[in-house]
PDB file of N, CA, C, O and CB in Angstrom:
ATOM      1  N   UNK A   1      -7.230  13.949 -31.004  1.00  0.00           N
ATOM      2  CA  UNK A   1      -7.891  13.296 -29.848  1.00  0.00           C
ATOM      3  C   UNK A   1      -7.870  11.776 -30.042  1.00  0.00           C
ATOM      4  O   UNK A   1      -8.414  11.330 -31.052  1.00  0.00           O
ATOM      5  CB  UNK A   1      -9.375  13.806 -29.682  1.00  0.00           C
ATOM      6  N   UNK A   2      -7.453  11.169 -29.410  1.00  0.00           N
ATOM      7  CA  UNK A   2      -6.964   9.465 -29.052  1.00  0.00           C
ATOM      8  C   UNK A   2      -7.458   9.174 -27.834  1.00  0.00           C
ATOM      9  O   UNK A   2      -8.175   9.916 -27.163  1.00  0.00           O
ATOM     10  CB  UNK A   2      -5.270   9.106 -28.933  1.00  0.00           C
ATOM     11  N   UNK A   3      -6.930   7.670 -27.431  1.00  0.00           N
ATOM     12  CA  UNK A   3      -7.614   6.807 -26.555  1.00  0.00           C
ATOM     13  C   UNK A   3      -7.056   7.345 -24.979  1.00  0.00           C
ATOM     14  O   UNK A   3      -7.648   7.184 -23.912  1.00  0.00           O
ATOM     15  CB  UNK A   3      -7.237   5.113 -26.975  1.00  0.00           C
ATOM     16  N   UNK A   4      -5.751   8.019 -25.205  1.00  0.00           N
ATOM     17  CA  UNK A   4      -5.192   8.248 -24.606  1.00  0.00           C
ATOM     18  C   UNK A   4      -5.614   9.510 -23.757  1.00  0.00           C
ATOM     19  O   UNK A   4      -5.294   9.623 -22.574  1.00  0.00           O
ATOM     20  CB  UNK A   4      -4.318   8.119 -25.193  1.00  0.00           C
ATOM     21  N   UNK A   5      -6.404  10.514 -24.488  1.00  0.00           N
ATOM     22  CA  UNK A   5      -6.974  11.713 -24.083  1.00  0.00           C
ATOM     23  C   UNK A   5      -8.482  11.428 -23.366  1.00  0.00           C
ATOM     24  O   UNK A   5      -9.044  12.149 -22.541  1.00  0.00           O
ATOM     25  CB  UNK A   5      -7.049  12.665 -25.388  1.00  0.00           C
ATOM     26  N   UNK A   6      -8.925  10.248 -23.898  1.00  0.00           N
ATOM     27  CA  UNK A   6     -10.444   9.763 -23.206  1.00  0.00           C
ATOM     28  C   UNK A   6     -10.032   9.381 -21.849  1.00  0.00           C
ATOM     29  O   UNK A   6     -10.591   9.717 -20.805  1.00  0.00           O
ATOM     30  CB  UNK A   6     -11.300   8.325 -24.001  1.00  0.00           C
ATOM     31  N   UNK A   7      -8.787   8.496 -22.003  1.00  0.00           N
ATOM     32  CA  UNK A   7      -8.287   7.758 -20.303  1.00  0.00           C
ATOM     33  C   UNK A   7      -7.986   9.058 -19.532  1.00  0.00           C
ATOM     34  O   UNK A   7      -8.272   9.122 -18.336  1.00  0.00           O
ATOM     35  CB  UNK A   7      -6.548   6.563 -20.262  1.00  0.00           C
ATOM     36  N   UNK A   8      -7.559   9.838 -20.016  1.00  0.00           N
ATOM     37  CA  UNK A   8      -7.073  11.277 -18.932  1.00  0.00           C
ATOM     38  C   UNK A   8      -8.525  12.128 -18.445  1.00  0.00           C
ATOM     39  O   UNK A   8      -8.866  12.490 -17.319  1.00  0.00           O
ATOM     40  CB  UNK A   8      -5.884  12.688 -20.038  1.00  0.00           C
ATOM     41  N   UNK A   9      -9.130  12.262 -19.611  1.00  0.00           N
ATOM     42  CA  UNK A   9     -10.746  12.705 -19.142  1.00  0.00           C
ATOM     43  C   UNK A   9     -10.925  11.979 -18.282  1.00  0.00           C
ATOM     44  O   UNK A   9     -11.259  12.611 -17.280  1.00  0.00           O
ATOM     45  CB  UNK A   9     -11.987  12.587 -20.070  1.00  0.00           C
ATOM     46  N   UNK A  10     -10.854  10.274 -18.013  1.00  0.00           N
ATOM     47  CA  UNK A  10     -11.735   9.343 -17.296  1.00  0.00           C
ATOM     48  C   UNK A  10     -11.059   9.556 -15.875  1.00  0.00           C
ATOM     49  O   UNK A  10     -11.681   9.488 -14.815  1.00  0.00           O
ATOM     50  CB  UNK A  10     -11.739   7.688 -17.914  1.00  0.00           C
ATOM     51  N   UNK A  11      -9.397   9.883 -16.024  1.00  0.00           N
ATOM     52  CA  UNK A  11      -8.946  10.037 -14.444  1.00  0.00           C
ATOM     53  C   UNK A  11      -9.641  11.380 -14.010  1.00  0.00           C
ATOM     54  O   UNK A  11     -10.332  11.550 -13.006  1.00  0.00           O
ATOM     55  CB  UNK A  11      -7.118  10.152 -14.196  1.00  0.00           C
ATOM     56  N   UNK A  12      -9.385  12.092 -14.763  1.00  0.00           N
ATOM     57  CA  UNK A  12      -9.939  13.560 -13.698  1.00  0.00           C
ATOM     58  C   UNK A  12     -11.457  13.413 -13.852  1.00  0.00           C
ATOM     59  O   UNK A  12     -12.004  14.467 -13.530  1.00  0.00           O
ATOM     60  CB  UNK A  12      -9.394  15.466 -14.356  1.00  0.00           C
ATOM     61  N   UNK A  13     -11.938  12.887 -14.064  1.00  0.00           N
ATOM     62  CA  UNK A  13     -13.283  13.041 -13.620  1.00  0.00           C
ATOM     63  C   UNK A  13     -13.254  11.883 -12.355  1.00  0.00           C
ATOM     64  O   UNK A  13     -14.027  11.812 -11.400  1.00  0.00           O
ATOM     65  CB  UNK A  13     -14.476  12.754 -14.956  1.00  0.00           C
ATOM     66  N   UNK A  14     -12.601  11.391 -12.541  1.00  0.00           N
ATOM     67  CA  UNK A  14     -12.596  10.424 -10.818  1.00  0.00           C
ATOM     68  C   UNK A  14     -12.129  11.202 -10.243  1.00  0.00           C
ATOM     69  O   UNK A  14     -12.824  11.215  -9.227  1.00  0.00           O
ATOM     70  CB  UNK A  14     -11.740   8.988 -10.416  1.00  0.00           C
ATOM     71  N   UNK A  15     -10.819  12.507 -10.036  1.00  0.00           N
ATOM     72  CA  UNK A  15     -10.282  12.607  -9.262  1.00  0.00           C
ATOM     73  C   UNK A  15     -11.450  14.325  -8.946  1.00  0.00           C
ATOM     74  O   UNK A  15     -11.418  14.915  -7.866  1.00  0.00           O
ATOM     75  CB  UNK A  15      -8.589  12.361  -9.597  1.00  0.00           C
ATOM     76  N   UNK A  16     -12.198  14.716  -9.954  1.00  0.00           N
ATOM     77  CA  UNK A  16     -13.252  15.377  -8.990  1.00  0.00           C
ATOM     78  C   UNK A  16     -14.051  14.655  -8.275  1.00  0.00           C
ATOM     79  O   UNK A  16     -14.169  14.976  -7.092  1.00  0.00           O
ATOM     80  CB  UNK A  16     -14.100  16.153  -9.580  1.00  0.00           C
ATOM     81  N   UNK A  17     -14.823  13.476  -8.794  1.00  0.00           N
ATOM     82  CA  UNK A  17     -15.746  12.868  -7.806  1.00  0.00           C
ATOM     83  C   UNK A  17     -15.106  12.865  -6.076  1.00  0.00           C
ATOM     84  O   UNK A  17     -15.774  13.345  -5.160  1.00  0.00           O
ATOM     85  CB  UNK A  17     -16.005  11.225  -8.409  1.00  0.00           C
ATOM     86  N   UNK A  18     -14.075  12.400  -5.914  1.00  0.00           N
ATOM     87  CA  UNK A  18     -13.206  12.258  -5.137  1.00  0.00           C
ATOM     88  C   UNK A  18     -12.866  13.500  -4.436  1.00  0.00           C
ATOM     89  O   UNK A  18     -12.781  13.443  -3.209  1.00  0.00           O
ATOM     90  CB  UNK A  18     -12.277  11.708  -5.732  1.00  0.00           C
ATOM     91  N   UNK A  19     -12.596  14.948  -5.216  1.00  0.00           N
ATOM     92  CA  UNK A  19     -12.494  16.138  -3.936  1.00  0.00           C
ATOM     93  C   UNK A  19     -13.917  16.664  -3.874  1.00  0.00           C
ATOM     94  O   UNK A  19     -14.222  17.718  -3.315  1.00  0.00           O
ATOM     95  CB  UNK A  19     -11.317  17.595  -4.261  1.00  0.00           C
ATOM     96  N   UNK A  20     -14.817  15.801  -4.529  1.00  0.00           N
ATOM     97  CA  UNK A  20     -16.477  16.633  -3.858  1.00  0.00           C
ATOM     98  C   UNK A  20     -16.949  15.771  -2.849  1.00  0.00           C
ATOM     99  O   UNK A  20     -17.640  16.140  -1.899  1.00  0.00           O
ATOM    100  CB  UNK A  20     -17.991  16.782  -5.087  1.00  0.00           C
ATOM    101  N   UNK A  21     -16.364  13.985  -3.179  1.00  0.00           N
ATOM    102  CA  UNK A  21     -16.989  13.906  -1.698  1.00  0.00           C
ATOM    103  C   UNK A  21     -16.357  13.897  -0.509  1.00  0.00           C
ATOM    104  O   UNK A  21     -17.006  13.832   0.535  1.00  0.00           O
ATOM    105  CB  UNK A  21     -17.638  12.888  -1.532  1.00  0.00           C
TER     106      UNK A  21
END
């Protein structure tokens, strides 16, 4: 686990915020 796996967590958690609202 790297910096690289935190930035991918950080997109998909935008890209749920994004299909809930």
């Amino acid at each position: 686990m790297g910096i690289k796996t935190k930035k991918i967590m950080e997109e998909l958690v935008k890209l749920n915020k994004y299909s809930y609202t």
